[in-house]
VOPAZA-139724 format. One record per atom (N, C-alpha, C): z, x, y; residue number from 0; residue in three letters. Coordinates in nm, 4 decimals. Each point is the difference from the previous one (the first is absolute). Layout:
BEGIN
c3:c1:c2:resi:resn
Z:X:Y:NUM:ala
...
# end
This chain:
BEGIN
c3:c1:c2:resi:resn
-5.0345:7.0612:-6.2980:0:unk
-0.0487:-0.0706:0.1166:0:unk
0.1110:-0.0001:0.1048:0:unk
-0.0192:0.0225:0.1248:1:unk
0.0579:0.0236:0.1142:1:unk
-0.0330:-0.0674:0.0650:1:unk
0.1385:-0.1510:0.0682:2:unk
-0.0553:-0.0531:0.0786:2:unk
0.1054:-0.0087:0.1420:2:unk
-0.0423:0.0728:0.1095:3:unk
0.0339:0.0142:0.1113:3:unk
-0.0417:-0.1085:0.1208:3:unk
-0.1066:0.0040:-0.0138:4:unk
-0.0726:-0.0611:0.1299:4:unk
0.0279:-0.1821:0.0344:4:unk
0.1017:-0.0112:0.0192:5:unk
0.0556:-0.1353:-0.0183:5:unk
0.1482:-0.0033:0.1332:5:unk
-0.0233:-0.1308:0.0408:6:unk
0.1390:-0.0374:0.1097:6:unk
0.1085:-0.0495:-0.1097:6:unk
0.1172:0.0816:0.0763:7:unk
0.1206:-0.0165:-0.1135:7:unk
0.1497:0.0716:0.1293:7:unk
0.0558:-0.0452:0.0279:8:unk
0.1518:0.0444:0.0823:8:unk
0.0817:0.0596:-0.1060:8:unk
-0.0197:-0.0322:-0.1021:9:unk
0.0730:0.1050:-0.1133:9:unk
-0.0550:0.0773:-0.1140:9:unk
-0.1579:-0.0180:0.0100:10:unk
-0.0383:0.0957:-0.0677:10:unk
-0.0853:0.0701:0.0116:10:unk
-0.0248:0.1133:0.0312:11:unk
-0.0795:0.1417:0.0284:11:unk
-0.1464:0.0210:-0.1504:11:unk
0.0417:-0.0418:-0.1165:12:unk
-0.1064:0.0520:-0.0932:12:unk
0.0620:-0.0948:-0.1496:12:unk
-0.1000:0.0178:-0.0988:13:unk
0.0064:-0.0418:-0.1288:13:unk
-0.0414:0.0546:-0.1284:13:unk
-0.0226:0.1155:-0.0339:14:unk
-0.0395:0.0697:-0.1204:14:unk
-0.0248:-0.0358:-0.1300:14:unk
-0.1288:-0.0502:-0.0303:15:unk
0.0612:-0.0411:-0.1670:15:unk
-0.0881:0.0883:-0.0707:15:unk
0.1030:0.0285:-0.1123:16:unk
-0.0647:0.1208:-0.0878:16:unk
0.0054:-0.0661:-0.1384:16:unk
0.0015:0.1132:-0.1316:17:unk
0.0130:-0.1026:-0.1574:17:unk
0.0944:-0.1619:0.0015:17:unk
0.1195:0.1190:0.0021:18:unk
0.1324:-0.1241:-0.0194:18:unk
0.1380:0.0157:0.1036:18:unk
-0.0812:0.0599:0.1007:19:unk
0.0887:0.0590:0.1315:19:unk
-0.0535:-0.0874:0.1128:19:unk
0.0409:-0.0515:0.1001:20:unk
0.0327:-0.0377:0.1498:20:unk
0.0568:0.0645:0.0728:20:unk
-0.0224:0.0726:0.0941:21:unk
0.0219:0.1195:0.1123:21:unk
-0.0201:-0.0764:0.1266:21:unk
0.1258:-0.0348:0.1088:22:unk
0.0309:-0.0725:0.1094:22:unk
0.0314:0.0852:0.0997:22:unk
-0.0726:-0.0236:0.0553:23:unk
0.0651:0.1162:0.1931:23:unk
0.0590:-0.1534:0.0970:23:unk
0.0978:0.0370:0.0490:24:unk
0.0032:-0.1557:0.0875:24:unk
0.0473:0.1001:0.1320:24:unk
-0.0361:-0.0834:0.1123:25:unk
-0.0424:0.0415:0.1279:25:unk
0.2012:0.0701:0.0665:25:unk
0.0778:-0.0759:-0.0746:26:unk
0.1102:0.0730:0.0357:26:unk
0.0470:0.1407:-0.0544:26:unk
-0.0915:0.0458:-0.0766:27:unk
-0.0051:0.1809:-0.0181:27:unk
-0.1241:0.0277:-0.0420:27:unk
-0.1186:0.0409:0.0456:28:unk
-0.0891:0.0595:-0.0498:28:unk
-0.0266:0.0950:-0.0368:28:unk
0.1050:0.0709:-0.0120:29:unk
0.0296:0.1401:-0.0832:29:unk
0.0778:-0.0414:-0.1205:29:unk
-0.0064:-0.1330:-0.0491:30:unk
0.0943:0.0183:-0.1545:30:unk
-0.0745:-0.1144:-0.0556:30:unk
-0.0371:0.0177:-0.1515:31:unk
-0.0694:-0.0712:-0.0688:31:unk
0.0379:-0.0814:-0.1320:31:unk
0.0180:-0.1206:0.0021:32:unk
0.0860:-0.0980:-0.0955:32:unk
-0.1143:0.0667:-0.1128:32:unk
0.0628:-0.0165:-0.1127:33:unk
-0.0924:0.0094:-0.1039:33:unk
0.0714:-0.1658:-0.1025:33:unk
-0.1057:-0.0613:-0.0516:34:unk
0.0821:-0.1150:-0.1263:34:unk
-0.0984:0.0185:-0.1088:34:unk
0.0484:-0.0402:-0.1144:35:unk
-0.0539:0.0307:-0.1447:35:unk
-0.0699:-0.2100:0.0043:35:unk
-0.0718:0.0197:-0.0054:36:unk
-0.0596:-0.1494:-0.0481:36:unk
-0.0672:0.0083:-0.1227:36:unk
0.0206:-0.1258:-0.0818:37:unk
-0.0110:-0.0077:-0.0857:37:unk
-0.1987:-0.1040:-0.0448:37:unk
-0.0130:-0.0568:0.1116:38:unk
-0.1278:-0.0567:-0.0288:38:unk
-0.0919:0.0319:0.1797:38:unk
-0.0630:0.0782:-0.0124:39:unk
-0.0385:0.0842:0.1774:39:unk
-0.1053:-0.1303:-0.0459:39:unk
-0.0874:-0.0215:-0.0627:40:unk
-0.1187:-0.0605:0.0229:40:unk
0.0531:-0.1239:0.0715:40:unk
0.1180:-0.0972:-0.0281:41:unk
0.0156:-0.0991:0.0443:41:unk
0.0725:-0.0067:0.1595:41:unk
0.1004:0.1449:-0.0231:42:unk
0.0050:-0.0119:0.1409:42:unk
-0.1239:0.0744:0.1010:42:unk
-0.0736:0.0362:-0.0464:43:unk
-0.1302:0.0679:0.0558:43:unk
-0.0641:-0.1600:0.1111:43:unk
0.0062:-0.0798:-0.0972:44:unk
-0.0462:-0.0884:-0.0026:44:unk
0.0569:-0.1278:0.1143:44:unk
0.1476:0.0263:-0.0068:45:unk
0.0665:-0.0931:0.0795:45:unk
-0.0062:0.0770:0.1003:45:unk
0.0368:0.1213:0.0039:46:unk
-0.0316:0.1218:0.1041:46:unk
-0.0927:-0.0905:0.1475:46:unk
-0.1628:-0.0091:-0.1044:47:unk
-0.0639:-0.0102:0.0643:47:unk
-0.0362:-0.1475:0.1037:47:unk
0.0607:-0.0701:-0.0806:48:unk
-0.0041:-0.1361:0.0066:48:unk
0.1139:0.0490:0.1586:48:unk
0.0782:-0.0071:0.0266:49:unk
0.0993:0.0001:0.0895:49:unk
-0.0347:0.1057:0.0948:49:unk
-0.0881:0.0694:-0.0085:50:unk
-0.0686:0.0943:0.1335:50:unk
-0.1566:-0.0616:0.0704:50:unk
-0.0185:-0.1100:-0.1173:51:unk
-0.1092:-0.1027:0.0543:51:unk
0.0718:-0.0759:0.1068:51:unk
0.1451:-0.0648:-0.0742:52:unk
0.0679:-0.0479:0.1150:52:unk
0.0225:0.0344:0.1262:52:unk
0.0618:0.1162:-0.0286:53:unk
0.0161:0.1086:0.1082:53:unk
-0.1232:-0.0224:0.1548:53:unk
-0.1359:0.0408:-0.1085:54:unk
-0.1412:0.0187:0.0731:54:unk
-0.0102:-0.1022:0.1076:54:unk
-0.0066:-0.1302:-0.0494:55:unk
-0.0015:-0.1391:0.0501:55:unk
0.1179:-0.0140:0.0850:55:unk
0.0931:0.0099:-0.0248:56:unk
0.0951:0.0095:0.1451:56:unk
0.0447:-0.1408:-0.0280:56:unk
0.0072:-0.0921:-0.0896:57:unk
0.0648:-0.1219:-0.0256:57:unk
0.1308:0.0255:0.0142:57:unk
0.0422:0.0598:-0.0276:58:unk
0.1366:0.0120:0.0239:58:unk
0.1225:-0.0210:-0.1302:58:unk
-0.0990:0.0375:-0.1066:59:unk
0.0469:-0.0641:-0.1440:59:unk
0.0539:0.1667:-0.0491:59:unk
-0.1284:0.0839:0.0339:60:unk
0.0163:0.1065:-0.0403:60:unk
0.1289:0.0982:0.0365:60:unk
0.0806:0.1159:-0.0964:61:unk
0.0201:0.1085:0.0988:61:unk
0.0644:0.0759:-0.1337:61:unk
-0.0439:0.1398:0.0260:62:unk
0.0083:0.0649:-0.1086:62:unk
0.1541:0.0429:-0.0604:62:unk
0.0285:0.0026:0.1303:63:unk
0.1748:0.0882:-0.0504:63:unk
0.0811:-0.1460:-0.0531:63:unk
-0.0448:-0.1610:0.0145:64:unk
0.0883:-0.0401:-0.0273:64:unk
-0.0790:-0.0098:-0.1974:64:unk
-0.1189:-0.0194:-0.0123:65:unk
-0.0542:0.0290:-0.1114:65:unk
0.0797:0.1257:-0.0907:65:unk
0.0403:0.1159:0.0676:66:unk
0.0053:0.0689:-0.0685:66:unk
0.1941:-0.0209:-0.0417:66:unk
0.0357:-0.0431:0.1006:67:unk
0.1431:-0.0425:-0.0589:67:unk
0.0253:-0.0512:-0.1100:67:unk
-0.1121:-0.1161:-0.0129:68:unk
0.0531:-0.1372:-0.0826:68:unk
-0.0570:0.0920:-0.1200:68:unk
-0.0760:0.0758:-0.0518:69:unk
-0.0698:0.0422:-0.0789:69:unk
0.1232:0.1027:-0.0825:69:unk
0.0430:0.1123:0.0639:70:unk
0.1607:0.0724:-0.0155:70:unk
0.0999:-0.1369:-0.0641:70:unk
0.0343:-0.0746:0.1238:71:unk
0.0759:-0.0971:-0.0527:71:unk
-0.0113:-0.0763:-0.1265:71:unk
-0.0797:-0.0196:-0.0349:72:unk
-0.1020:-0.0310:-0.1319:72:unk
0.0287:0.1017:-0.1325:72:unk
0.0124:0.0860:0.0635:73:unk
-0.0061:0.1553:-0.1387:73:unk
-0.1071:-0.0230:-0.0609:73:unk
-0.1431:-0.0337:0.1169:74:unk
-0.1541:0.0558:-0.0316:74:unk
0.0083:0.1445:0.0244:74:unk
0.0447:0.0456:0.1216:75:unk
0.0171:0.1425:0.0395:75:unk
0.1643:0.0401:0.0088:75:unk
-0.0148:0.1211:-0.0843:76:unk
0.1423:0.0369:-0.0502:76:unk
-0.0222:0.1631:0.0745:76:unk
0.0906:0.0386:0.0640:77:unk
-0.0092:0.0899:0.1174:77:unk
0.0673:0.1397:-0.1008:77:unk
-0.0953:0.0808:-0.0237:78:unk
-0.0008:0.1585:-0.0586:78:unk
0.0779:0.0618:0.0966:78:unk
0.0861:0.0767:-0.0705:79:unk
0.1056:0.1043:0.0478:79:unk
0.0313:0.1243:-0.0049:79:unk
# end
């Protein structure tokens, strides 16, 4: 699942595949983060929850800082 179509200042795209996460962020769109996750359904899930945010414009939402805390976390562990 490919999810692009979303407001984000730092992120361009979101890829989720088996047990892979594939990140484009708007400061190179020619180079593609790849991270090994270990449970996609749950971040599938929070994924989505936080691009609802996003949608609504509350101001709660925003993906790139989602996707920090998530790395920071060692939910997503960045393939090399």
């Amino acid at each position: 699942m490919i999810y692009n179509n979303f407001n984000s200042s730092a992120v361009k795209s979101v890829e989720i595949l088996d047990n892979l996460v594939k990140v484009v962020y708007n400061s190179d769109i020619n180079k593609e983060y790849t991270f090994s996750c270990q449970n996609v359904d749950e971040f599938q899930d929070q994924l989505s929850a936080e691009l609802i945010d996003v949608e609504l414009n509350n101001g709660k939402g925003s993906v790139g800082r989602f996707l920090f805390q998530q790395i920071s976390n060692g939910r997503l562990v960045e393939s090399k």
